[in-house]
C-alpha positions as CSV (number, residue, x, y, z in Angstrom):
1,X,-58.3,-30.6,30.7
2,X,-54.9,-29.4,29.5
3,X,-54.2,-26.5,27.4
4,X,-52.1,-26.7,24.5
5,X,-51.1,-24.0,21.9
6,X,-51.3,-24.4,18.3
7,X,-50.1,-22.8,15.4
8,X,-53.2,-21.1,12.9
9,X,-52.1,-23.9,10.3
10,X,-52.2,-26.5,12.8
11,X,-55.7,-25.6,14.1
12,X,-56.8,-25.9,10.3
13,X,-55.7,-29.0,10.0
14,X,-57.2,-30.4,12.5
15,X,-60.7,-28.7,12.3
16,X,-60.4,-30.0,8.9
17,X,-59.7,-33.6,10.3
18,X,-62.2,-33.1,12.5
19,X,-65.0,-32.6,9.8
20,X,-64.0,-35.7,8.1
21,X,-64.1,-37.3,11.2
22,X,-67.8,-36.4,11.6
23,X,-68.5,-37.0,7.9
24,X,-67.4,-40.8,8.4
25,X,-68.8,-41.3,12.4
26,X,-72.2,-39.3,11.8
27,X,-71.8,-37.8,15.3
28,X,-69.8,-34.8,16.8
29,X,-65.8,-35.4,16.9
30,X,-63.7,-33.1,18.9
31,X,-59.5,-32.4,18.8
32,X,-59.3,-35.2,21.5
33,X,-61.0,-37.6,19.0
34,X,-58.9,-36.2,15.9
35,X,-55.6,-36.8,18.1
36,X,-57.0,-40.7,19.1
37,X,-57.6,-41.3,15.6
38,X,-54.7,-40.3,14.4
39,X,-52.3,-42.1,16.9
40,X,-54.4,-45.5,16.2
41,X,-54.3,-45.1,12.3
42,X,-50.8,-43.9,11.8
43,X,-48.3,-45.8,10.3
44,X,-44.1,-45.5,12.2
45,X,-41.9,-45.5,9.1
46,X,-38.4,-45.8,9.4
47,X,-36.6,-42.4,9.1
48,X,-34.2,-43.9,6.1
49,X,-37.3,-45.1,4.6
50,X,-39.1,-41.8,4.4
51,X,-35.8,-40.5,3.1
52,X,-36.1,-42.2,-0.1
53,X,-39.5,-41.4,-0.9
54,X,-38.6,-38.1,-0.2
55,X,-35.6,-38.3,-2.5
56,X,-37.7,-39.9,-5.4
57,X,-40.4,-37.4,-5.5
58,X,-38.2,-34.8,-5.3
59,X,-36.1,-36.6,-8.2
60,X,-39.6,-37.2,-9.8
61,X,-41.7,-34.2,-9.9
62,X,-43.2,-35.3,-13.4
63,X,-44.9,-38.0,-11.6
64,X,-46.8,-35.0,-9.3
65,X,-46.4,-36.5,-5.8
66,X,-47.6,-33.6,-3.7
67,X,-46.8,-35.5,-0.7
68,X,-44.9,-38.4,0.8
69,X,-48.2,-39.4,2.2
70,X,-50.1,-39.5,-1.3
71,X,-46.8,-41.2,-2.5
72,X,-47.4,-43.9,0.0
73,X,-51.0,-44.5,-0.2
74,X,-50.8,-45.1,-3.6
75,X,-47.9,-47.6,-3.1
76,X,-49.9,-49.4,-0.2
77,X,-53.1,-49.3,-2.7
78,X,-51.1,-51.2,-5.7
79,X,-49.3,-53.7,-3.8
80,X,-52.9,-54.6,-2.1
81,X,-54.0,-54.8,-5.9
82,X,-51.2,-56.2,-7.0
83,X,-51.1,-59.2,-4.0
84,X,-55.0,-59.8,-4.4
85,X,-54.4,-60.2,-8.3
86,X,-51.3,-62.4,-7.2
87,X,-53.6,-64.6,-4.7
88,X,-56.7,-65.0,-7.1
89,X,-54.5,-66.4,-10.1
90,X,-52.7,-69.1,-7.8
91,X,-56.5,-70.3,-6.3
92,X,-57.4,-70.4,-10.5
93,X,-54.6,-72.1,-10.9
94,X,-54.8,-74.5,-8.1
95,X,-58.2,-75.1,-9.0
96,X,-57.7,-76.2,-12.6
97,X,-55.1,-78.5,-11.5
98,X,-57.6,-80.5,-9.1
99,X,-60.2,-81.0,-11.7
């Protein structure tokens, strides 16, 4: 096993992972599971990319973004609303011009 040194913030972030980890599995996680679950889960966005949604809540702060992550969430979570909304309305419609 391999030692690695972590800053007191770091550590509370990921015994904080960690215990949502266990909330969701039902069984004991540990850092190596956090760290697994993290890499399979995340998401590479272009550095230009993360730019601008840095620059827009920054330019934004009405809005209340806290982070780029809870920016981006929310974006992922519309369009998915937005693009089942979209699907359901063309099978209606496709369906009303069969019959």
């Amino acid at each position: 096993m391999k030692t690695l040194r972590i800053s007191d913030e770091i550590h509370r972030k990921l015994t904080a992972t960690v215990g949502t980890l266990m909330a969701q599995t039902g069984k004991m996680q540990t850092y190596s599971d956090v760290i697994e679950a993290l890499v399979s889960r995340s998401v590479v966005l272009p550095p230009e990319l993360l730019r601008h949604v840095d620059e827009f809540i920054e330019a934004n702060k009405q809005l209340s973004y806290a982070t780029p992550e809870e920016f981006i969430r929310e974006a992922v979570n519309e369009t998915l609303r937005r693009l089942w909304s979209e699907r359901k309305e063309n099978e209606t419609s496709e369906e009303s011009t069969r019959t």
